[in-house]
N, C-alpha and C positions, 0 to 999 in steps of 0.2 A: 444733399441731406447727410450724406457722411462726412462731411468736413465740417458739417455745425454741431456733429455727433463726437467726434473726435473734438473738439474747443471745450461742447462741453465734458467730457474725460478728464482734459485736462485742468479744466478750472474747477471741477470737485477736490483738487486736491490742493488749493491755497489755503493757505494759513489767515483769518479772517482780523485786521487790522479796523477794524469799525468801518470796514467795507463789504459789498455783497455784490455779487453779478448778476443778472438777471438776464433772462431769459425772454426775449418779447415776443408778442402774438399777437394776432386779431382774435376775434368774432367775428360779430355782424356790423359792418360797414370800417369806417376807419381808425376807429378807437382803437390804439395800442395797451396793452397787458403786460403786468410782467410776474414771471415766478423766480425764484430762485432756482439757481442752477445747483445748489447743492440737491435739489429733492429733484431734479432731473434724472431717471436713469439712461432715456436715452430718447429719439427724435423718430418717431414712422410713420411713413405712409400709413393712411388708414386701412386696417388688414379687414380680412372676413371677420362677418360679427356674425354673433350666435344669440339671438334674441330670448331670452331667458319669461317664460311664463307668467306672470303675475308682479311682473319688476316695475321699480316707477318708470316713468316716463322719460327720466329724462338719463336713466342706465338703456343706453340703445345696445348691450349688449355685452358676450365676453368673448374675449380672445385669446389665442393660446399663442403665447411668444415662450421661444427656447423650452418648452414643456413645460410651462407654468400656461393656468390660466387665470387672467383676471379682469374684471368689469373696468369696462370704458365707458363712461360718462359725458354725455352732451353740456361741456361746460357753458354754451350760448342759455341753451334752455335750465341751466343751474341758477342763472341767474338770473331769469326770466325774459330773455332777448328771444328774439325768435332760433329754431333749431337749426345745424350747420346740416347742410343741403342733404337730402335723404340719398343723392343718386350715385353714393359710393365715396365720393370726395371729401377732402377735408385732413387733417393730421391730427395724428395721434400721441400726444406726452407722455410718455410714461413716467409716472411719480410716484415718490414713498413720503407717506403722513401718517405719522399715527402707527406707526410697526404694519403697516398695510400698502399693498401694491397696486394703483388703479392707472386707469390710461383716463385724460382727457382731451375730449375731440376739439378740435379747434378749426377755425378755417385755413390758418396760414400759419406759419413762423416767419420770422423776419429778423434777429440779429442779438448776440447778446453785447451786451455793456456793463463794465464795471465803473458803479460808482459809489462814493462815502456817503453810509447812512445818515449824515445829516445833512445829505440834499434830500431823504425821504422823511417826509411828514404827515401827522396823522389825520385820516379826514378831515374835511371844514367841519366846522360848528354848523347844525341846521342841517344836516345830513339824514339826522336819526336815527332810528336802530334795525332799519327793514334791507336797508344797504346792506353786501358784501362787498367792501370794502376797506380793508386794514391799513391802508396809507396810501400815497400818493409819491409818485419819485420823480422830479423834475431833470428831465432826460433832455437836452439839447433845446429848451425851450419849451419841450412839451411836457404834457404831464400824462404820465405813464403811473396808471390804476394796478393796484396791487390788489390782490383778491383775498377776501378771507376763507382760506379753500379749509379750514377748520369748521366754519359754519355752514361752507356747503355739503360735505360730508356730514356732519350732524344732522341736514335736513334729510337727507340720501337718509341713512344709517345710521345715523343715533352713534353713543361713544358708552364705554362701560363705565357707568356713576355710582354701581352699589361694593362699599366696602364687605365683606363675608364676615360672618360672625367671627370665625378665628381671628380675623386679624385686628377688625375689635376686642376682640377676648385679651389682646395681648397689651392693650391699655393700662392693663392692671397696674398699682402701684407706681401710677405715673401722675405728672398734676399737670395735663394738658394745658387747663385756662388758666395756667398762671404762664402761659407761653404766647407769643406773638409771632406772624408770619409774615412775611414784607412780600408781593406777588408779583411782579412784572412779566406783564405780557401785553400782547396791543389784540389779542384776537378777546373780543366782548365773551366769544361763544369759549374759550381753552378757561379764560377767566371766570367764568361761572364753573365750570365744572371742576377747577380748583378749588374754590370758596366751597360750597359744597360737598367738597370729600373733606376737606378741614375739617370745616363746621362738625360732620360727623368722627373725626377723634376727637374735638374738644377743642382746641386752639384757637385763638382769634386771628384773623385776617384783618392785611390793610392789604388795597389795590390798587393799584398804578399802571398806566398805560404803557410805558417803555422805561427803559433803561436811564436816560437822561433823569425822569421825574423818579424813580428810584432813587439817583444818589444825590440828587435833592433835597429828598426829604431826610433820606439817612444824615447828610452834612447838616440842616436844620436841627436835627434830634443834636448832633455833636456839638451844634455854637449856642444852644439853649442848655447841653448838659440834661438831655430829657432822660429821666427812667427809662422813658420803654427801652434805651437799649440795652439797660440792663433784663429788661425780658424780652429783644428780639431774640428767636429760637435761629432763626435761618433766614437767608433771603432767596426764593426762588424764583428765576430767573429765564425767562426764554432765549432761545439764543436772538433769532432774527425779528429786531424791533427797530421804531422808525427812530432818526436824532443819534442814538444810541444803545448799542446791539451787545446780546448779553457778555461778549467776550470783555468789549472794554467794559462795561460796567463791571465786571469781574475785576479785571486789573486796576481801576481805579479805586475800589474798595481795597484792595491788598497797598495801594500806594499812598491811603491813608494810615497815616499812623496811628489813629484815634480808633480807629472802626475795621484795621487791616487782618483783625483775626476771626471776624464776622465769617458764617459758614455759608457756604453760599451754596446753591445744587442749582444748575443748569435742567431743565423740561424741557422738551423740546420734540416737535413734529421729526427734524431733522434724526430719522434713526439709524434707518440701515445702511445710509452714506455718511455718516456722522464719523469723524476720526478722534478718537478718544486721545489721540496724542494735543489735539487742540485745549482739552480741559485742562493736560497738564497742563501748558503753554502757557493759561493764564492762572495756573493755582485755583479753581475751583475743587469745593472737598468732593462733591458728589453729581451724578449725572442719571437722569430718569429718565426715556423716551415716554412720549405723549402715545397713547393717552392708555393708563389702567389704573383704576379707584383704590386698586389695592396695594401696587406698586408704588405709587403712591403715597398713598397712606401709613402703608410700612416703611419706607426709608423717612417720615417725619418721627412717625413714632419710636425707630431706632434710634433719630435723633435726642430726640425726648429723653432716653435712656441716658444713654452719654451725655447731657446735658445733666442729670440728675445726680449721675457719679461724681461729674466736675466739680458740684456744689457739696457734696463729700468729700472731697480730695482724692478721689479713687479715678486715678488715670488710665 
């Protein structure tokens, strides 16, 4: 366990080339999983659990690691598999999503791999939308389920969606719906809760699943000479998406020359492991961790601002 602990150490601190590592695991029976090892903190035995009152079902408890305490969650029963075995067994993930610390139990680990986001792709068509699953990564022949651990937490715990009066108030003197927002992400559930905080500054949204269909449609708008991008505002961007992961779409927007001064802000789960030296690396103007309606909110609307000087000459 400590030498899969120490790999992943050392692999949170690569510099991401439209590659990602993942991290694999069971459940129930032989289906492998994988997470990203950037949102790894670390690899444990399953420790004592503290079965907390009136919790759902499938929070089997909290833990206290290094004097923190935080809810560890039966990722089998998250997704509606049967629960990992009551009788003590099983490991424990620890992960950061969302500025948040939780463990997920799992039956096993078993190996990490690094390979190019465009061997990962996004569910099949005919999946639907009751699945937790954000892509698919073709691992050695197999196919290795990527989890949308966004909408599992959302079912756990819900995510903060209401922007505060003040920071609505600070709207003022701005002309939101004359602005546009380009959205990339591949989690259904980050995606809605995006559109929705827009929606309420006023801003129109378009949505796209990853990266790749991002600069798609951006290079369309370029060989058509579309308006909108004279009122795209920004394009915000997740990092880890299937095909194409928001670093490169970052640097590809900057390597066009038609569309290279486009603002781009990086969202993303990835917080408290997150190395802000990476956004230099690809020129991204700005960087959000996932998820606050306010935070949000306010760095579009500051955008807004700067956006409206520009249009006065006022640099």
């Amino acid at each position: 366990m400590s030498g899969l602990l120490d790999g992943v150490n050392l692999r949170t601190q690569l510099v991401g080339h439209n590659r990602l590592e993942l991290l694999l695991f069971f459940l129930d029976g032989g289906q492998r999983y994988g997470i990203n090892v950037f949102k790894v903190h670390e690899v444990i035995q399953r420790p004592s659990l503290t079965r907390i009152p009136n919790a759902p079902a499938v929070v089997r408890g909290m833990a206290t690691l290094r004097g923190k305490t935080i809810p560890v969650l039966d990722l089998g029963m998250a997704l509606g598999q049967a629960p990992i075995s009551k009788d003590g067994a099983g490991i424990v993930i620890v992960t950061e999503y969302n500025r948040t610390v939780q463990g997920f139990l799992v039956r096993a680990v078993d190996r990490i791999v690094n390979i190019n986001w465009e061997k990962v792709v996004p569910p099949p068509d005919g999946t639907g939308d009751d699945h937790f699953l954000t892509a698919i990564a073709h691992v050695d022949k197999e196919m290795i389920e990527m989890i949308d651990v966004e909408k599992v937490l959302s079912n756990v715990g819900g995510a903060e969606i209401e922007i505060s009066e003040n920071t609505l108030h600070s709207i003022v003197n701005t002309r939101p719906a004359h602005h546009t927002v380009l959205v990339a992400d591949d989690s259904a559930v980050a995606r809605g809760q995006i559109k929705r905080t827009l929606d309420r500054v006023g801003v129109k949204t378009i949505l796209v699943k990853d990266g790749k269909e991002a600069y798609q449609l951006l290079s369309s708008w370029v060989e058509k000479n579309d308006t909108i991008l004279n009122q795209l505002l920004m394009v915000i961007s997740d990092i880890e998406m299937p095909e194409m992961d928001g670093y490169t779409l970052t640097s590809k927007i900057r390597s066009n020359e038609r569309i290279k001064n486009t603002y781009v802000m990086l969202h993303t789960s990835l917080s408290g492991l997150f190395n802000h030296n990476l956004i230099r690396k690809v020129d991204a103007n700005a960087f959000v961790p996932k998820f606050d309606a306010n935070d949000l909110a306010q760095a579009v609307i500051e955008r807004i601002k700067m956006k409206e000087l520009e249009a006065l000459g006022i640099q």
